[in-house]
N, C-alpha and C positions, 0 to 999 in steps of 0.2 A: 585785205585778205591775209596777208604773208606779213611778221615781222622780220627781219633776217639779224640775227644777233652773233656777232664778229669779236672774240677775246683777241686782243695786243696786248704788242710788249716789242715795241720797235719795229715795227711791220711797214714802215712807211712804203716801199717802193711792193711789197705784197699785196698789200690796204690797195692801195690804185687802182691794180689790175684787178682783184678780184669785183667792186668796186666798180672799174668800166662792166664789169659780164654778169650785174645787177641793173644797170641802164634800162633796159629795153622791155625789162618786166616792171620797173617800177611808170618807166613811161607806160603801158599799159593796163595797168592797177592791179596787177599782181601784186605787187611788194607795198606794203603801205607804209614803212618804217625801215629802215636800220638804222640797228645801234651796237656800236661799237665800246664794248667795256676795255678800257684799258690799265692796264698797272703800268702808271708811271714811264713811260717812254720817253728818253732821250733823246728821238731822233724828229722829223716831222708827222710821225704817226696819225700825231691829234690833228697839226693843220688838213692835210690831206681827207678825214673824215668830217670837221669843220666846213670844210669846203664844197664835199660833199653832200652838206645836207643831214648828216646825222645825228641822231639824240647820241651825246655822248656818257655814259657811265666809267666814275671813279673804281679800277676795280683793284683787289689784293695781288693779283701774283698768282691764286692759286684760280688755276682753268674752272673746275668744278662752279668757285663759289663764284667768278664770275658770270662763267654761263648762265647761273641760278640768277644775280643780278641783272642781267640784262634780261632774262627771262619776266623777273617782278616788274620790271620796265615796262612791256609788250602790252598793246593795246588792240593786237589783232585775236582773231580767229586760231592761228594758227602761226608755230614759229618753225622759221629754219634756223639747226644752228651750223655752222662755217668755220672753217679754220682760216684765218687770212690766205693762206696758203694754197686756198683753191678757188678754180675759176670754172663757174657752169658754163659748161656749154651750152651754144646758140639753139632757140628753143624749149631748153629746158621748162623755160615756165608755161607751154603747151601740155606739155606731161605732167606737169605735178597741177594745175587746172580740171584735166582728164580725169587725174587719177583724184581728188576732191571732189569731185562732181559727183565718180563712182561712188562715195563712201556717203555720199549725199543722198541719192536716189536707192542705195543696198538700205541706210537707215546705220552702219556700223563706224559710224563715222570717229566717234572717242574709242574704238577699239583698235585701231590702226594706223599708222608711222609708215613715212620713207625713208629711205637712205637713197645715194647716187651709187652708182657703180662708178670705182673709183677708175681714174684713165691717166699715164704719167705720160710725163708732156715730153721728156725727151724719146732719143731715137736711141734705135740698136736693141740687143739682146736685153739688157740692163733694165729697160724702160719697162717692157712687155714683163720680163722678171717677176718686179713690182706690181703691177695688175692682176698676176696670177697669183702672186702671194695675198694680195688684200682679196681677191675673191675665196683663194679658200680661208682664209681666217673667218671673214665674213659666213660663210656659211656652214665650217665648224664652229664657232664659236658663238652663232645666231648672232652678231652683234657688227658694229658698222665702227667705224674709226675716225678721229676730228673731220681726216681726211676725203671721207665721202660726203659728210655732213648729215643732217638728222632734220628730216621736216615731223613735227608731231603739232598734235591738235591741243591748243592753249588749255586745254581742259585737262587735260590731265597732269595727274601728281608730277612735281618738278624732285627730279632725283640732280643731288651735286655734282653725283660723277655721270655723265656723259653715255658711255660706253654701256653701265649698271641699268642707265635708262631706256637702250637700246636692247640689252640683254634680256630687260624685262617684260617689252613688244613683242621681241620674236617669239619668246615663250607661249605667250597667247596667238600665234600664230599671226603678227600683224605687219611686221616687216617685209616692203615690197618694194622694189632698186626701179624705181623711174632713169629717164638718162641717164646723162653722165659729167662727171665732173672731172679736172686735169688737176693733179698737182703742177704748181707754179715751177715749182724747185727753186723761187725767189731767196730763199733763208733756208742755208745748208744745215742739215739736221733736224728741223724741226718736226715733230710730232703731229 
């Protein structure tokens, strides 16, 4: 059903967790694949995906053209793409099930994308902060962030940047926030 395609770059202890909160829908045939494109990691990035079970892609560096690479990889239906950095919450693959199913039975099926509604995993003012910044970005901006991730239907045109591909869904009115997903806060800074 689902390919789930992961860009690294030394992610190892992200990789893991995000990674265990792929389990439970790949035990249930949700996920048919992940694949992890990586530029060159120093750390155990690759074992930890190795290990995992993943198709692993060689990638540049640059996010866009790896995502696009693991993309030309994909042998489902339908990809999600993921920033190591994030972990779906429990369930998740109920709702994005749900919400396939709808776009199955409506007949609009290559016309429409999800995003997660993004959720920060720490506590305090600071966390909640960040959740209301990525929602309204997200809905000024029509557009979804690594951070939420991006389920789109294998069919359609593979754009390099990410965000431009998400920008160009909402447009047609297709972007729709099933769950939610937690930034890790595993790799301070990241994008």
């Amino acid at each position: 059903m689902i390919s789930v395609i992961l860009s690294t770059q030394n992610d190892e202890m992200a990789l893991a967790h995000a990674l265990a909160a792929l389990v439970p829908a790949a035990a249930d045939g949700t996920v048919r694949e992940v694949i992890v494109v990586d530029a060159r990691s120093t750390d155990e990035t690759l074992a930890v995906a190795d290990a995992a079970g993943c198709k692993i892609v060689v990638g540049s560096g640059d996010r866009g053209a790896d995502l696009a690479a693991g993309a030309a990889a994909a042998r489902s239906d339908w990809l999600l793409f993921l920033s190591p950095d994030v972990m779906l919450e429990p369930g998740w693959q109920r709702e994005v099930r749900d919400f396939m199913d709808r776009l199955a039975m409506s007949g609009a099926g290559g016309n429409r994308a999800a995003s997660f509604r993004h959720a920060d995993a720490g506590f305090g003012w600071r966390a909640r902060l960040s959740e209301v910044r990525s929602s309204v970005h997200s809905r000024r901006f029509a557009s979804s962030s690594c951070k939420e991730g991006l389920l789109v239907p294998a069919s359609r045109p593979r754009a390099p940047f990410l965000p431009a591909l998400a920008r160009r869904i909402a447009d047609r009115g297709g972007l729709i926030r099933p769950g939610a997903c937690r930034a890790s806060g595993a790799r301070p800074g990241a994008a």
